[in-house]
C-alpha positions as CSV (number, residue, x, y, z in Angstrom):
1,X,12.8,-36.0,-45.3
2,X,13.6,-38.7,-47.7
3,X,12.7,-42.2,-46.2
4,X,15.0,-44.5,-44.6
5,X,16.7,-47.2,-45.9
6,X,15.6,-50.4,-45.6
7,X,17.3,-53.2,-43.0
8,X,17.5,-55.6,-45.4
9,X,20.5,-54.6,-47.5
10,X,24.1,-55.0,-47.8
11,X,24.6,-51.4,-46.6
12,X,22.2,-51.4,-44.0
13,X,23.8,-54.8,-43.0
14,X,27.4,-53.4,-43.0
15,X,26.2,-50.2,-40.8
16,X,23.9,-52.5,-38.4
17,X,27.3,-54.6,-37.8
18,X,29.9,-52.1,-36.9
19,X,27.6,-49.2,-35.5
20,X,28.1,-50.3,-31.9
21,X,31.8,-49.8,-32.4
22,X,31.7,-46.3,-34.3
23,X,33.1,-43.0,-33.1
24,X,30.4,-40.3,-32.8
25,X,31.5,-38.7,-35.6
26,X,31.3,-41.9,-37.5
27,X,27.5,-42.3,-36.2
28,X,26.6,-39.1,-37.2
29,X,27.6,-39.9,-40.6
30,X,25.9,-43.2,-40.5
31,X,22.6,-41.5,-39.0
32,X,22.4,-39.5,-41.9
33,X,22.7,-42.2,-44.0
34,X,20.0,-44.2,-42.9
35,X,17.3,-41.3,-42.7
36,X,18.2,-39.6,-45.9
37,X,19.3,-42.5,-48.5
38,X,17.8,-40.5,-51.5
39,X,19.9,-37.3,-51.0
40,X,22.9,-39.3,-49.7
41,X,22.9,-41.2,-53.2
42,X,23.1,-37.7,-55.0
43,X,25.5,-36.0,-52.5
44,X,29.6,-35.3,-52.8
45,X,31.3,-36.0,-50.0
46,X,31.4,-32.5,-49.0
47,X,27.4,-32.6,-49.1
48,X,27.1,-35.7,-46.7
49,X,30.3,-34.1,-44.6
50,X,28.0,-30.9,-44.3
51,X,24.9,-32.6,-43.4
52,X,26.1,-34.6,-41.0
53,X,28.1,-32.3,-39.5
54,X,31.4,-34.0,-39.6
55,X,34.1,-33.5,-42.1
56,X,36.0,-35.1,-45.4
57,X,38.3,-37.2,-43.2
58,X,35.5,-38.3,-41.1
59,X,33.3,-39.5,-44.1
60,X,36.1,-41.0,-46.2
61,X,37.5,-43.3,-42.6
62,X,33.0,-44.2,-42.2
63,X,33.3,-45.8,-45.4
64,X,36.3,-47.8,-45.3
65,X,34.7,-48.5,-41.9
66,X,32.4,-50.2,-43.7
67,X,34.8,-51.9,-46.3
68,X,34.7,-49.8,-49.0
69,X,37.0,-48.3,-51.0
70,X,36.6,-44.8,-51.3
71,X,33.3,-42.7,-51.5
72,X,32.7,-43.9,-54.8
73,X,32.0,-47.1,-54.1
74,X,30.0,-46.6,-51.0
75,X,27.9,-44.5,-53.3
76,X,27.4,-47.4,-55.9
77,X,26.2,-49.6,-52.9
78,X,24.2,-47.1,-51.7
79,X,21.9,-46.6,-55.4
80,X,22.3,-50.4,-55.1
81,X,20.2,-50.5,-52.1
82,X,17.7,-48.1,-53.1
83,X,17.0,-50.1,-56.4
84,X,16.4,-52.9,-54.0
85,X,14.3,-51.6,-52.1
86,X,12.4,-50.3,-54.8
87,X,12.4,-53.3,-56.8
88,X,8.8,-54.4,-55.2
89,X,7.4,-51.0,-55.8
90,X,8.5,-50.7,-59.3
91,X,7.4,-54.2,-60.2
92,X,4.2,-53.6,-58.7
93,X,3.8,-50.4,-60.6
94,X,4.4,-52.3,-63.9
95,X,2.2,-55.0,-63.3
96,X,-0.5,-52.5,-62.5
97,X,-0.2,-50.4,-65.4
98,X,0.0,-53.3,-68.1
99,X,-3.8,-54.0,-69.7
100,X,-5.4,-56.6,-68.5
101,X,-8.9,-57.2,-66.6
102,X,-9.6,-58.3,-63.3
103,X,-10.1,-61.7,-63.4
104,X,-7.0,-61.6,-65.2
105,X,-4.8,-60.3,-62.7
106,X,-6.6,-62.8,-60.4
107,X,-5.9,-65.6,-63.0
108,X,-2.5,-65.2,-63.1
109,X,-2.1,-64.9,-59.2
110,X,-3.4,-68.3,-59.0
111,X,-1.1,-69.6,-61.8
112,X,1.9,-68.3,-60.2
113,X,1.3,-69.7,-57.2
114,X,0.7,-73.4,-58.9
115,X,4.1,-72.7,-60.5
116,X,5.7,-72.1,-56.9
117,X,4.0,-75.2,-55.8
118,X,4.6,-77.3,-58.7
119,X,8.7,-76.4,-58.2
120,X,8.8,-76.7,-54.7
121,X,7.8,-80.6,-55.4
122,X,9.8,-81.0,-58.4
123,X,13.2,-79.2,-55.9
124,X,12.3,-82.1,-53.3
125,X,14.6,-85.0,-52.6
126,X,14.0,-88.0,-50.4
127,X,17.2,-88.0,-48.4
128,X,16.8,-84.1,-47.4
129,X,13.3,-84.2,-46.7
130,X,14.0,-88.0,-44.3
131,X,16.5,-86.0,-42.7
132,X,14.3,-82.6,-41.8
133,X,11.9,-84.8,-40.4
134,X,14.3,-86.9,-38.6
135,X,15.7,-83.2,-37.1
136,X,12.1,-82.5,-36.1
137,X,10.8,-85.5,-34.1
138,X,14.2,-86.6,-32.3
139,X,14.8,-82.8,-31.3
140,X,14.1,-81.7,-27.6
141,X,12.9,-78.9,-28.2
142,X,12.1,-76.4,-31.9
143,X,12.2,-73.0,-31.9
144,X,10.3,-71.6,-35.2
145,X,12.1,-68.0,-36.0
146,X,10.2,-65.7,-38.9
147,X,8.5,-62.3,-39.6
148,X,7.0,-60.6,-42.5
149,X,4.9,-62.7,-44.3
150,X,6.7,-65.9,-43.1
151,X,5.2,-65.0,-39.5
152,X,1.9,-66.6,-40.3
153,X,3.8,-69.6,-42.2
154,X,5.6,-70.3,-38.8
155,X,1.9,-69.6,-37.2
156,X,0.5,-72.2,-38.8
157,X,3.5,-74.6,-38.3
158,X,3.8,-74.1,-34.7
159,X,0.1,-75.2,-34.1
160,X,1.1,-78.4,-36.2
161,X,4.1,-79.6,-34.9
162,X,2.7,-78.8,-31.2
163,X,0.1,-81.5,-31.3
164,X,2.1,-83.9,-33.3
165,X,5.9,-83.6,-31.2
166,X,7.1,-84.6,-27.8
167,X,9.4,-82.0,-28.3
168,X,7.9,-78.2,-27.1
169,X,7.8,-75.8,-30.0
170,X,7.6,-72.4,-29.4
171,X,7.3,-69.7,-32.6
172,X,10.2,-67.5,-30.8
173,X,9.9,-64.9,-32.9
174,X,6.2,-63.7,-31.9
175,X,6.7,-63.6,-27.9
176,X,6.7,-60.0,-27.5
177,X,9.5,-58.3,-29.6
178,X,13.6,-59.4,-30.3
179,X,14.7,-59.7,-26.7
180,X,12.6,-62.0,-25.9
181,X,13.3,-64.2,-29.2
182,X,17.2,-63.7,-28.3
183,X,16.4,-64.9,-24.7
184,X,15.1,-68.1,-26.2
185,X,17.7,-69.1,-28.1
186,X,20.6,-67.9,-25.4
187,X,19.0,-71.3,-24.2
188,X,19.8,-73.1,-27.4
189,X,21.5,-76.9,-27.1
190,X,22.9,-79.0,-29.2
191,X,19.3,-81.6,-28.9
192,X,17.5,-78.6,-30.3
193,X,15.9,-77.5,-33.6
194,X,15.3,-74.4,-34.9
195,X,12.7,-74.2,-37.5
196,X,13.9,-70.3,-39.6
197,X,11.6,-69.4,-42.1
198,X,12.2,-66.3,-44.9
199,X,11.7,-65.1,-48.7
200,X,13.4,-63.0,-50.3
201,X,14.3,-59.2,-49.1
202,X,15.0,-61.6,-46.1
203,X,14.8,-60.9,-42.3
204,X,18.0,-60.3,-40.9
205,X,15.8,-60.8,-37.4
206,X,15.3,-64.3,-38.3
207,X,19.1,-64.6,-39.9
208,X,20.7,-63.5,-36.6
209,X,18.3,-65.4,-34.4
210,X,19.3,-68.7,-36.9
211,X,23.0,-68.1,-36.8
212,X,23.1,-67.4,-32.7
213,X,21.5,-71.1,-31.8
214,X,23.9,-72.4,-34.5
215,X,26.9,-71.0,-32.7
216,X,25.4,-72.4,-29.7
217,X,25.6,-75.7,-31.1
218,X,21.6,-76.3,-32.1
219,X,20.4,-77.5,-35.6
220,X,18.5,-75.4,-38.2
221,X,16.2,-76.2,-40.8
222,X,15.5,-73.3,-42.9
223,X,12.0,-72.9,-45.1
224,X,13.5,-70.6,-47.9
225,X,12.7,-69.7,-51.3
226,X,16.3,-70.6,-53.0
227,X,19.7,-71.4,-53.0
228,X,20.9,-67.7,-52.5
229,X,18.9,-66.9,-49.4
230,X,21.2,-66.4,-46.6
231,X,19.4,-69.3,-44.7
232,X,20.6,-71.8,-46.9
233,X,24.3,-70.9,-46.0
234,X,23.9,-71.4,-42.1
235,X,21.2,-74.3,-42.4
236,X,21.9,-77.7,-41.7
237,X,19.0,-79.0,-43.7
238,X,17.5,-76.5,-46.1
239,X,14.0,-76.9,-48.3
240,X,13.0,-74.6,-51.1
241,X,9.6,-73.6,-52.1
242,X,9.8,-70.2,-54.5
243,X,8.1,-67.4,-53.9
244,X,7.5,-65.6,-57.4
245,X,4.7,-63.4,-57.8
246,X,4.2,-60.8,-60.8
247,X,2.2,-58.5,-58.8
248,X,3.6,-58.8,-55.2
249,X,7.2,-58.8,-53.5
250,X,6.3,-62.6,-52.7
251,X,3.9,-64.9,-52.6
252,X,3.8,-67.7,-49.2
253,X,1.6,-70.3,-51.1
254,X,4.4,-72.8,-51.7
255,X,6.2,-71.5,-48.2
256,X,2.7,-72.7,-46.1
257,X,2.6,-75.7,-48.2
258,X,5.8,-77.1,-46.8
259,X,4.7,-76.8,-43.4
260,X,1.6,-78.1,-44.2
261,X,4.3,-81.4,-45.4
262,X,6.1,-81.6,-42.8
263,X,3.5,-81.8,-40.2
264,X,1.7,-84.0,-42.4
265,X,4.9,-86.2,-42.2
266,X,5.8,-85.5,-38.8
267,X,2.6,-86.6,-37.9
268,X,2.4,-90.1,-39.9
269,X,5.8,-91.1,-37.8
270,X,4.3,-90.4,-34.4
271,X,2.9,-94.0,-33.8
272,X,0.0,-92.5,-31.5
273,X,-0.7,-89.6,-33.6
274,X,-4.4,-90.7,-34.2
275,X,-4.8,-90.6,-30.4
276,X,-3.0,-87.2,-30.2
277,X,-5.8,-86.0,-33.0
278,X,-8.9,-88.0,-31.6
279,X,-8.3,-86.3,-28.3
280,X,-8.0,-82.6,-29.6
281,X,-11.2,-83.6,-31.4
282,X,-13.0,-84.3,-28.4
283,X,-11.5,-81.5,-26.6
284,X,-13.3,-79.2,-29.1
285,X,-16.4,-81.1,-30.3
286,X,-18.4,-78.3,-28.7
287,X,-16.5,-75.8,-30.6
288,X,-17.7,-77.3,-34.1
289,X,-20.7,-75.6,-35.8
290,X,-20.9,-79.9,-37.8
């Protein structure tokens, strides 16, 4: 069995959208699509008919189901997904194979991430960056949204903004699976902030959870990694930190480093944020080794 395709493509995306609404011959068509990609992307439509166990009219109505033109075209979009799913693994594959020591593969994961950082500061402006930390200290209450990798980012930044706020923050996406994520934001107001943080092959988790308080009337500030994330189309204030790495899908460096800013900042505007500090200190002195 081939493996399935990834949720983070326009295909996958299209199929995830209208799946509720399909017949069952329709779903049996889109079932095989999603566990067997690999074959589907070789297959005629008489193949993926016969696999599925449906027919030529019900494949040819699945695609323009999911607004394509004819099998062709579903088949182009299809190898287009499976080259971007593949894109980490090739690029790894590349990097690993080209000579080189090391320290020199360590050397270079260093440098890249000084280039992320150094473009995330050059990227910055003063009016966008006053006006995400205006969002975050007159909101009543932030809700962080993020997996993958950007699920220690938003970690890290709940723990920040926690001590700093009046506001309550809670890191949505980590109470115990999507339900409960969607449950938080079915709360959503127009006073509220949510904080949605992703890098590229993006989480349509924390997309949908971003765009649902939005239509609910709540603010979002997106942590992204460029102009073409999906974040940066829903978000009301939006700051970019790349995340280029030659060896891996992504690299967070620059991601942490604007949380790390904006509770740095959040926490300079809070007139009795030495007092907020001085008392977690003494809450823990016991805990400190010096």
């Amino acid at each position: 069995m081939s493996q399935g395709l990834k949720p983070s493509t326009d295909l996958s995306n299209r199929i995830a959208l209208i799946y509720p609404s399909l017949s069952d011959g329709h779903r049996r068509a889109a079932d095989f699509v999603l566990r067997h990609p690999l074959d589907v992307a070789t297959m005629t439509i008489e193949g993926l008919a016969e696999g599925s166990g449906t027919s030529n009219a019900t494949v040819t109505r699945f695609v323009r189901a999911l607004g394509y033109g004819g099998y062709g075209e579903f088949r182009a979009a299809l190898s287009a997904a499976l080259k971007f799913a593949h894109e980490p693994v090739d690029s790894f594959a590349g990097a690993r194979a080209a000579p080189g020591s090391t320290f020199a593969t360590f050397s270079q994961a260093l440098a890249d991430q000084a280039a992320n950082l150094q473009a995330a500061r050059d990227g910055l402006d003063e009016p966008t960056v006053t006006r995400a930390v205006a969002l975050l200290t007159t909101a009543s209450r932030v809700f962080i949204a993020a997996s993958g990798a950007s699920h220690h980012v938003a970690g890290f930044l709940e723990d920040g903004l926690a001590l700093y706020l009046d506001a309550d923050v809670t890191f949505a996406s980590s109470r115990t699976g999507p339900e409960r994520a969607i449950r938080h934001m079915l709360s959503a107001r127009p006073d509220d902030l949510v904080v949605a943080i992703s890098m590229q092959r993006y989480s349509r988790a924390t997309l949908d959870l971003a765009s649902f308080a939005k239509k609910r009337g709540a603010s979002v500030l997106a942590l992204t990694d460029g102009a073409t994330s999906p974040l940066a189309a829903i978000a009301d204030v939006t700051l970019f930190a790349p995340s280029r790495s030659h060896l891996l899908p992504n690299s967070p460096t620059a991601i942490f480093a604007l949380a790390d800013a904006l509770i740095a900042a959040v926490a300079r505007e809070r007139p009795d944020s030495a007092e907020a500090l001085r008392e977690l200190s003494e809450s823990l002195l016991w805990t400190f080794h010096r």
